[in-house]
N, C-alpha and C positions, 0 to 999 in steps of 0.2 A: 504493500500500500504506500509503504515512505515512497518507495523509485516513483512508484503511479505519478503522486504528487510534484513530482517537479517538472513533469512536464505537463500541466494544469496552468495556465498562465496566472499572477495573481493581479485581477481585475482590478483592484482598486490603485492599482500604480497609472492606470492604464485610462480615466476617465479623462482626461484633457485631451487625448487623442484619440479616443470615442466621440466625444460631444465633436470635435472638427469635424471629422468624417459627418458623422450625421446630420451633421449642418451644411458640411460639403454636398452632400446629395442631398438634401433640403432644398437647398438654393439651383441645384440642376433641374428638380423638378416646378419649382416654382419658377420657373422664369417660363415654364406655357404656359402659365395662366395669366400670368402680367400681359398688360394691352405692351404695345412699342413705345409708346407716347411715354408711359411711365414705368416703365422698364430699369430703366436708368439707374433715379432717384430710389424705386423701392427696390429694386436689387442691390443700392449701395450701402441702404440704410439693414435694410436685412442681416448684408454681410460684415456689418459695423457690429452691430449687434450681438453676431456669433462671436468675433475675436473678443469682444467685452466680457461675454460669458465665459468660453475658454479661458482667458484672462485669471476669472474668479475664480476655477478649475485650479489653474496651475496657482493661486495663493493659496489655497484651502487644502493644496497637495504639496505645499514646500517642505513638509516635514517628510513625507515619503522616501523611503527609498529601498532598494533593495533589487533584485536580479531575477529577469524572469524569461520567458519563452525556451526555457533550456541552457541558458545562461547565455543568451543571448543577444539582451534586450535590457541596459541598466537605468534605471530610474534614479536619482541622486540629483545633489548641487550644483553638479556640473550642468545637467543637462537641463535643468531646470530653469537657470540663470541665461541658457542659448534659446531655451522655448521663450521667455519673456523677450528677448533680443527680436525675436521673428515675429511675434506675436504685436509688438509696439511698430515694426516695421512695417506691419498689415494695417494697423490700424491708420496710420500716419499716411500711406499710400492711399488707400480707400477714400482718405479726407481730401487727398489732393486730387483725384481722379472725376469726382464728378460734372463739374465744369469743363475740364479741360476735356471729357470723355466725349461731351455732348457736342464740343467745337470739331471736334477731331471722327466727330459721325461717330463713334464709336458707341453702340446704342444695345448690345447683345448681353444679355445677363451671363453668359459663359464666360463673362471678362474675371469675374468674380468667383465664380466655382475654380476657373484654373488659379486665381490665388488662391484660394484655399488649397487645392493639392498639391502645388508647390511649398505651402507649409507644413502641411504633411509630411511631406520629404521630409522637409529641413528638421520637422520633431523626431524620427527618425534616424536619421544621422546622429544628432545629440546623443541619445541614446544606445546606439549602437556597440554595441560590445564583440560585435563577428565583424569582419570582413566583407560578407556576403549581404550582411545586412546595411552599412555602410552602402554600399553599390545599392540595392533595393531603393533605400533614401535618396541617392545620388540621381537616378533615373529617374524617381515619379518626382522631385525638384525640377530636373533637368528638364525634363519633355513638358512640364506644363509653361515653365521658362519661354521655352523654342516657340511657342504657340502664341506667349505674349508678346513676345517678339517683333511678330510677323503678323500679328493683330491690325495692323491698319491697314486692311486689302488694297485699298486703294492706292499705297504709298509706295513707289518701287524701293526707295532705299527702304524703310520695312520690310517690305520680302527680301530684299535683298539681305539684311542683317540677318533674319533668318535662321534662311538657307547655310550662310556660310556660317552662323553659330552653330546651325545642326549639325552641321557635313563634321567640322570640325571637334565638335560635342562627340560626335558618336569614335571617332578614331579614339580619341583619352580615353570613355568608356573601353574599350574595346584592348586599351594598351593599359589599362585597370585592373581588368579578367585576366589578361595574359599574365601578370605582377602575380596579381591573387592568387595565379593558379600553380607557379612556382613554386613560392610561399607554401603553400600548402601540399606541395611535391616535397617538400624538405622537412617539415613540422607535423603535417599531418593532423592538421587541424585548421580551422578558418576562425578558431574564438582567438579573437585577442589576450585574455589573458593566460590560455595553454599556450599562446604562440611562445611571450614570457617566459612560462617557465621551460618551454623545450627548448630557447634560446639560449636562458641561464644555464641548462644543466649538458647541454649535448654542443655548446656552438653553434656557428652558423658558417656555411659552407659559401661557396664563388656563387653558386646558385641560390642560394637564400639570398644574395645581396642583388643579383641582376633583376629578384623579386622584387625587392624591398626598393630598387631604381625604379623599376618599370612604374611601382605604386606613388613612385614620388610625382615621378609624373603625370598619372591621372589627377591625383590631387592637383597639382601647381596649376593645371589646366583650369579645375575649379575656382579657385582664389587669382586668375589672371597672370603669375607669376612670369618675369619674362623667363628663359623665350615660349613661355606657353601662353603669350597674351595678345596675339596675332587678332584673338577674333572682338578684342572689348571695346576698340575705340568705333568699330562699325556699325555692334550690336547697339553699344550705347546709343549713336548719334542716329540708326535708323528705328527704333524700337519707341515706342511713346513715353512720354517723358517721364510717368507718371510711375512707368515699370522699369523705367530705367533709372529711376530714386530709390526702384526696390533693388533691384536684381545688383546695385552697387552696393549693397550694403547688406542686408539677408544670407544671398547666396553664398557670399564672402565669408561670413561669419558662420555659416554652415559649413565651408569649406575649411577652415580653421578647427570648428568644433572635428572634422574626422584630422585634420591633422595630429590635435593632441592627444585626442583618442588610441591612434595607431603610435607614431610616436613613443607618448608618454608611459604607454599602455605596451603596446605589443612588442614593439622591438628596441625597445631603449638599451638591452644589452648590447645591439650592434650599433651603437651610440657613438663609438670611434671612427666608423666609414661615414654614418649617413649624414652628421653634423657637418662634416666638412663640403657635402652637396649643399644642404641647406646655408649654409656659409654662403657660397657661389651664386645660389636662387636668391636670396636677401638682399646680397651685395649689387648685384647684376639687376635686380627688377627695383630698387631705387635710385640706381642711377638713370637706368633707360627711361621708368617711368616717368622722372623730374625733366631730365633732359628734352624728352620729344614734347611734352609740356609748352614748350617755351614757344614754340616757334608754333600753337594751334589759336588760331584765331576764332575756331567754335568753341562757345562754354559747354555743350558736353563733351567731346569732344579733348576738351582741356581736362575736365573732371575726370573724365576714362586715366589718361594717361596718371592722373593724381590719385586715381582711383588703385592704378598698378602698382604706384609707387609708395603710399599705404600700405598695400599686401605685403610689400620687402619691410616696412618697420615692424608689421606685423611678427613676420617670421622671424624677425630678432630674439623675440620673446622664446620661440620654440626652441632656435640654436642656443639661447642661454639657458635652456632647460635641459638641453642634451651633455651641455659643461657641465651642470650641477649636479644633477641628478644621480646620484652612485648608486653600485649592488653592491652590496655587504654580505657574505655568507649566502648565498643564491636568494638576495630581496632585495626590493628599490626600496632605495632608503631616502625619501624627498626631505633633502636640505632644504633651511630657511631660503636660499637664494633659491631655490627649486622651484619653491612654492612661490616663490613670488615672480619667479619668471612664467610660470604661466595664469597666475590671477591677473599679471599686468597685460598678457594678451586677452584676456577677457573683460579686463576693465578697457581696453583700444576700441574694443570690438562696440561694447554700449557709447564710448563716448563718439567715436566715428559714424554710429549709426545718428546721431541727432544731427551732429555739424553738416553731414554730407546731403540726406533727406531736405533738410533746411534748403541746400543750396541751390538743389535739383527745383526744390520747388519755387523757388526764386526767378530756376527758367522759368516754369510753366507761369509765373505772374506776366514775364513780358513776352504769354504767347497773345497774337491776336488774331483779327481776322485776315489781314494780308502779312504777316510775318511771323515764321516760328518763333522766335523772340532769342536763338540760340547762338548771335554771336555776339560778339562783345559790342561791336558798334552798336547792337540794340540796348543796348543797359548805359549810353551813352547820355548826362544828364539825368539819371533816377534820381540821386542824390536832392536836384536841383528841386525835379517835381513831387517828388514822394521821399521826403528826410525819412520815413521813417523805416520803409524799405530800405534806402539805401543803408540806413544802418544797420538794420536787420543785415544783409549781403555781407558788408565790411564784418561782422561779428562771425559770421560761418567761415568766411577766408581765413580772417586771422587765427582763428580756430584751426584751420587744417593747417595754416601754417607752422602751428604749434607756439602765441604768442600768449603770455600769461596775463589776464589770468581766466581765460577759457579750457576748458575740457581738453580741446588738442593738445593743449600745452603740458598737463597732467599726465596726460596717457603718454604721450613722446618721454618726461620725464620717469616714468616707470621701464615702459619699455630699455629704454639708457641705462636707469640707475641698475635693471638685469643684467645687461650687457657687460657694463662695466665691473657686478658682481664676479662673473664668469670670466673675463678678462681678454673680450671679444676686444680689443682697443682700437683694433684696426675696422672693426664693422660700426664703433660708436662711431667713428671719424668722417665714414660716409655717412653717417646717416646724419651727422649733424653739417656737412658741406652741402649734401640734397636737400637737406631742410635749408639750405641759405638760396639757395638755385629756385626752389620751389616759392622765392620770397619774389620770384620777381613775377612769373606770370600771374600768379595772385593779384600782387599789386598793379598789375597790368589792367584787372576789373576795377579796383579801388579807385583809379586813377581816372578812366573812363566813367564811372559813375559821377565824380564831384570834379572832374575838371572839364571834361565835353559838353559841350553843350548840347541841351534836349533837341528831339524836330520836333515840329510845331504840332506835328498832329502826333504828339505822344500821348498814350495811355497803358493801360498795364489791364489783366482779366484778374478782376478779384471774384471771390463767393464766401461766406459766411464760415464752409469748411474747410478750405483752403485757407482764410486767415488765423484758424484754430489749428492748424498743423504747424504753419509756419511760428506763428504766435510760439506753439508751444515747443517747436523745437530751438528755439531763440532760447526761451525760458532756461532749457534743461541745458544748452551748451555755455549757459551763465554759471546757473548753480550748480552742476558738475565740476566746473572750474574755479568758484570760489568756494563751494563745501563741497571737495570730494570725498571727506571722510566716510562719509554713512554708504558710499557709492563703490567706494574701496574692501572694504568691510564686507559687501555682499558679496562682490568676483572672490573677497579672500575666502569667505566661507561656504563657497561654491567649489572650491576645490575637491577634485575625485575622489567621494565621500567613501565611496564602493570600494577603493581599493583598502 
């Protein structure tokens, strides 16, 4: 009866990703009965609703945790504090989306069921405890992704981002399985934490590591890493605006959540080969990121490539978690710097999600009817006609730029203080030169906001939830940045409860 039971999933870990789904296919169903006319509005309000509920789910379940589907499937801190990440994502999106949906013809309530199963993925992932299951996540993310994409039929650069995020999407998958299946040629297992111990006690062969390569690479493909980030500046700039505030921030942090999963989890004893790749991915995807930066005169477009080169400060966190992190007597033994190298990539991940959302949606203020509002010459004199906007804009840059005392500047200083923990000197170096580099195209918008002067027929698209997203991601990349304590504190006690 005991074996019976463990493979019994235990339901109660499990209701924040019960109520999605069934709110997911709630909202599939309900969009025949909604007329076209108001489609829109009650699909959006609907889908606002479910994430609020969910929401209430994952607080009423923050104490939960424990291992389930065969020990395949962990429920804990960690994942808990990535579900909120995706969940504030959804909501923040859905607020931006419905004005801009309705200029952009975008009228089909499926707009909204594929975000939902693309959070689904992402709850998924967080939790993932296999390999196999990781990939599951990654696909039902991915393919609802691809769809919003290419959401705006009418738009060729939309199909065209796509296509080529598909085509390219599906090769990582596909150099993913072939990783995983190495991996599991060698270990004989796909759960992360047997991979650990067959790693600890038997090594790892030339072939476990071309495994454990091939896996780096599906990942980096996910999080944009260069040179796996061929497909971000096209997806971004042809995909609607309002998915491309998510899918910069969400999917990213879903794709971090399996980084440290695997990583931290499965093969950190082979921690001496694979650090030194992640080295090369960090170093290599903030430099390029910052660099092509400079010379893009679209703001998304500029955001993609600032978007890429985020993922490399990111991955700082992970390679000063592969310096710290020791096995003692066959067990990881998470040092203080340990822990804090990867709480400070989960504290990047929350405070990168406000500042960047904020900015995306900034675009979508100056979409209108004859101009997408996405390059810099359009946000020329904001300052002049709308102070309060242009403040709002200067607060998300300075913010990514890492300038104190906003949230960017907190999380850059974590991610460093790891770094320099670990004794990365030479990866602190670039990453605080890319941060001086990344000072200029920013200030390239700053400078066109309060020094150009407006056209005469300027205006901006407001709506009542679009200035409660923007309103409130303003808010949250203040008070992250002047009280990050209580913010700090969650990422730290979010850490991998389960192990």
């Amino acid at each position: 009866m005991l074996e019976l039971q463990q493979y019994i999933p235990q339901i109660n870990l499990l209701y924040p990703e019960f109520v999605l789904t069934v709110w997911a296919l709630f909202l599939l169903v309900a969009g025949i009965f909604v007329s076209k006319e108001k489609e829109g509005s009650v699909m959006s309000g609907l889908a606002l609703i479910g994430l609020v509920v969910v929401s209430l789910f994952c607080v009423a379940g923050m104490g939960n945790k424990g291992i389930t589907f065969s020990g395949s499937y962990a429920v804990d801190g960690f994942s808990t504090f990535f579900k909120f990440v995706f969940l504030i994502s959804g909501i923040l999106t859905i607020l931006i989306s419905g004005k801009y949906n309705r200029m952009e013809k975008i009228f089909r309530g499926e707009y909204y069921v594929l975000l939902y199963f693309s959070i689904i993925g992402m709850f998924v992932i967080a939790s993932a405890n296999d390999i196999m299951v990781i990939y599951i996540g990654i696909e039902l993310m991915a393919l609802s992704i691809y769809a919003l994409v290419g959401f705006m039929k009418h738009d060729v650069r939309s199909n065209e981002a796509a296509l080529k995020y598909f085509v390219l999407g599906s090769f990582s998958s596909g150099i993913l399985l072939y990783g995983t299946s190495l991996l599991y040629g060698e270990t004989s297992t796909t759960n992360l934490i047997d991979i650990q111990n067959t790693l600890i006690l038997h090594g790892y062969s030339k072939m476990a590591m071309l495994g454990i390569i091939l896996i780096i690479v599906g990942l980096a493909f996910k999080i944009a890493a260069v040179p796996f980030h061929l497909w971000c500046p096209d997806a971004y700039d042809g995909a609607p605006t309002a998915i491309t505030a998510f899918m910069s921030v969400a999917p990213k942090a879903a794709g971090f959540a399996a980084f440290l999963r695997f990583f931290v989890v499965a093969v950190m004893p082979a921690k001496n080969e694979w650090y030194i790749l992640l080295w090369l991915l960090s170093a290599f995807t903030m430099i390029l990121g910052n660099v092509l930066a400079v010379s893009q005169d679209n703001v998304k477009r500029l955001l993609a490539y600032s978007s890429i080169a985020h993922a490399g400060y990111g991955l700082m966190g992970v390679v000063s978690a592969g310096r710290l992190i020791e096995i003692t007597d066959g067990k990881l033994v998470f040092t203080e710097g340990g822990r804090m190298s990867i709480y400070a990539v989960l504290f990047y991940m929350l405070a990168y999600m406000f500042m960047n959302i904020g900015a995306f949606t900034m675009v979508i203020f100056m979409r209108n009817n004859s101009l997408r509002g996405d390059r810099i010459e359009d946000f020329a004199g904001l300052a002049r006609v709308k102070p309060m906007y242009g403040a709002i804009m200067t607060i998300f840059l300075l913010s990514l730029m890492g300038i104190p005392p906003l949230c960017g500047f907190v999380g850059k200083f974590y991610i460093f203080a790891a770094a320099i923990k670990s004794e990365l000197y030479g990866l602190c170096v670039i990453g605080i030169l890319t941060s001086a580099v990344s000072a200029f195209y920013y200030f390239k918008i700053i400078k066109t906001m309060y020094v150009d002067a407006p056209p005469a027929d300027f205006e901006v698209m407001e709506s009542g939830s679009m200035k409660i997203a923007l309103y409130a991601s303003a808010f949250m990349t203040l008070l992250i940045g002047i009280f990050p304590g209580p913010f700090i504190n969650f990422a730290r006690n979010s850490f991998l409860i389960f192990m």
